[in-house]
N, C-alpha and C positions, 0 to 999 in steps of 0.2 A: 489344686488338681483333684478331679473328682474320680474315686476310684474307676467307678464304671463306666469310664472314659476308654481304659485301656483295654487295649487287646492283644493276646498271645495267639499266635499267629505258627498256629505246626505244622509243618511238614507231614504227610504222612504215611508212605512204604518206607521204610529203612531209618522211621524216627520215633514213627507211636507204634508201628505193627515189624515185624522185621521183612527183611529185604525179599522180596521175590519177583523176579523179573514179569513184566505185565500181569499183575495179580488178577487172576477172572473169574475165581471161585470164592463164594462166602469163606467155605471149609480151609483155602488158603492164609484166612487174615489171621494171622497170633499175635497178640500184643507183646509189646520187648519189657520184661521186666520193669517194675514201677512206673510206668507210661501212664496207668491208671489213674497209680498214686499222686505223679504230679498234680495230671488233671485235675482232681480230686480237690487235691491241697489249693489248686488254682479258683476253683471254685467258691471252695471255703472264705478265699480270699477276699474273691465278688470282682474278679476281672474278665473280661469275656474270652472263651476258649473258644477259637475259629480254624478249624483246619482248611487249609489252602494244597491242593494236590495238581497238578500236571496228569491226566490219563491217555495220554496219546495212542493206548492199545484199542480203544473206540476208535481213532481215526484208522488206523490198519487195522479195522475188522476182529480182532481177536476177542472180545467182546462187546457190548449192548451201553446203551446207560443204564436200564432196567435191570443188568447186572450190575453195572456197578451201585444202583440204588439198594440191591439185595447185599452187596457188600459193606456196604455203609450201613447197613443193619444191623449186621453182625458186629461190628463195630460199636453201635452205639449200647447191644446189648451188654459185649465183653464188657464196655464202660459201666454201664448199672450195676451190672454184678460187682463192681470195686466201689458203688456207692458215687460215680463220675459221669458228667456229660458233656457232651462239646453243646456251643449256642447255634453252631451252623457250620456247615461242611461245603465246601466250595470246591469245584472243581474245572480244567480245561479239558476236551474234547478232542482239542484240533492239535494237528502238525502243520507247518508246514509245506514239506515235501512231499506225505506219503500218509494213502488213503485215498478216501473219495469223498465228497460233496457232500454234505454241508462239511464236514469234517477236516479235510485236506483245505485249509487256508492258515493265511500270514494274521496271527490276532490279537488283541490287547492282552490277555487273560493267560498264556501260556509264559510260565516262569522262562527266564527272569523280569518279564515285564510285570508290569503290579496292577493290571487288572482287576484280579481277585482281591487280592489286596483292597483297593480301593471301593469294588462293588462291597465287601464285608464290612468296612468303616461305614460305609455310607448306612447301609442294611441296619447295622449295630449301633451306630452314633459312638463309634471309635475315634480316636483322634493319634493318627498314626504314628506321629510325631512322640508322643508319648507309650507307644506301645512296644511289642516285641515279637520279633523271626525266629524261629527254633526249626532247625533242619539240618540234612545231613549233605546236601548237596551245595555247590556253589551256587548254582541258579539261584536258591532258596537266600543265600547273601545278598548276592546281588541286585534280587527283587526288594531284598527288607533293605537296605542301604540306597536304593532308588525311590522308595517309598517314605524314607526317612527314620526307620524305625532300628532301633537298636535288636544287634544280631547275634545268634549261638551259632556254631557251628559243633551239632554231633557227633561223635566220632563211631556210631551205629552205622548200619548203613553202608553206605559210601563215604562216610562222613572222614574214615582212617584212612582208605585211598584218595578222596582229594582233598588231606586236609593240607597239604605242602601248597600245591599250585593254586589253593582255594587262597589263602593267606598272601600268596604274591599278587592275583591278580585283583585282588579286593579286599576293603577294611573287614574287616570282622573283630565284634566285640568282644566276643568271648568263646573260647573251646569250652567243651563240658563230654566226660567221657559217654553218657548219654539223656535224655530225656529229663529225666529227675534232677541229675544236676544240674541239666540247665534251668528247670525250673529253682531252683535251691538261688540260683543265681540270680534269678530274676527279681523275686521273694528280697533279696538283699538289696538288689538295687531300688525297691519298692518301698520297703521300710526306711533307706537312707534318705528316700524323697520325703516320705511323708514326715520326716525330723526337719526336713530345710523349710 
């Protein structure tokens, strides 16, 4: 297995940046204590760091993508500043129920489905099956477990409210109180492979 095969696959309101309900300002985005640092360390590693996000506040109007491409700036600045970068940031648009056209439709790409997931391997030369979901939400399980890929669930976020009902209605591999440890976890299960 060739390292840079793998992919870490994060979540990103309430698992790299902390929770704020439709986030639509740069000035909003705060990274959650060593979120950085994993990345960082994930880098070091030489596995590819892809954030995967649901924005459904573009399908109800509350912001632009042009905002949120100024949001993901800000983000990838905070990341330099810790010496870190993601290899590509991935995102959905659409709901559903609610919004308007192009935006308001039923789509591949909107967690839990693996969409993103699959356009980022593809994009990357990831091999899912080998990679990993880091996130605080169930959706974010349920995508990396229908994708095939081994899953964290953090307890940032939402991650402490659904982590009861997140565990009933699906596998998950591992808890990690947030980010960092789940990377620490990862790291371990990476080094056990590369011994086998």
């Amino acid at each position: 297995m060739k390292v840079e095969e793998i992919g870490i696959f994060f979540d990103r309101d309430g698992t790299l940046n902390t929770e704020v309900d439709y986030l639509s300002r740069p000035e909003e985005l705060q990274l959650i204590p060593n979120a950085a640092q994993a990345i960082r360390e994930a880098n070091e590693f030489g596995v590819k760091v892809l954030i995967i996000t649901n924005q459904s506040g573009i399908a109800r109007g509350l912001f632009t993508e042009h905002d949120l491409e100024a949001i993901h700036e800000r983000l990838r600045l905070l990341l330099a500043r810790h010496g870190a970068h993601v290899d590509g940031i991935y995102f959905c648009p659409h709901h559903p129920e609610f919004g308007v056209a192009p935006y308001r439709k039923s789509c591949r790409c909107r967690k839990p489905k693996t969409g993103m997931l699959s356009k980022a391997a593809s994009e990357h030369g990831v091999d899912l099956k080998q990679s990993f979901v880091i996130g605080d939400r169930c959706i974010d399980m349920q995508a990396g477990r229908a994708a095939g890929c081994t899953t964290t669930l953090v307890l940032t976020g939402y991650g402490a409210v659904e982590r009861d009902e997140c565990l009933e209605q699906t596998r998950v591999d591992h808890v990690a109180p947030s980010a960092f440890e789940a990377w620490q976890f990862v790291k371990s299960v990476l080094k056990k492979r590369s011994r086998n």
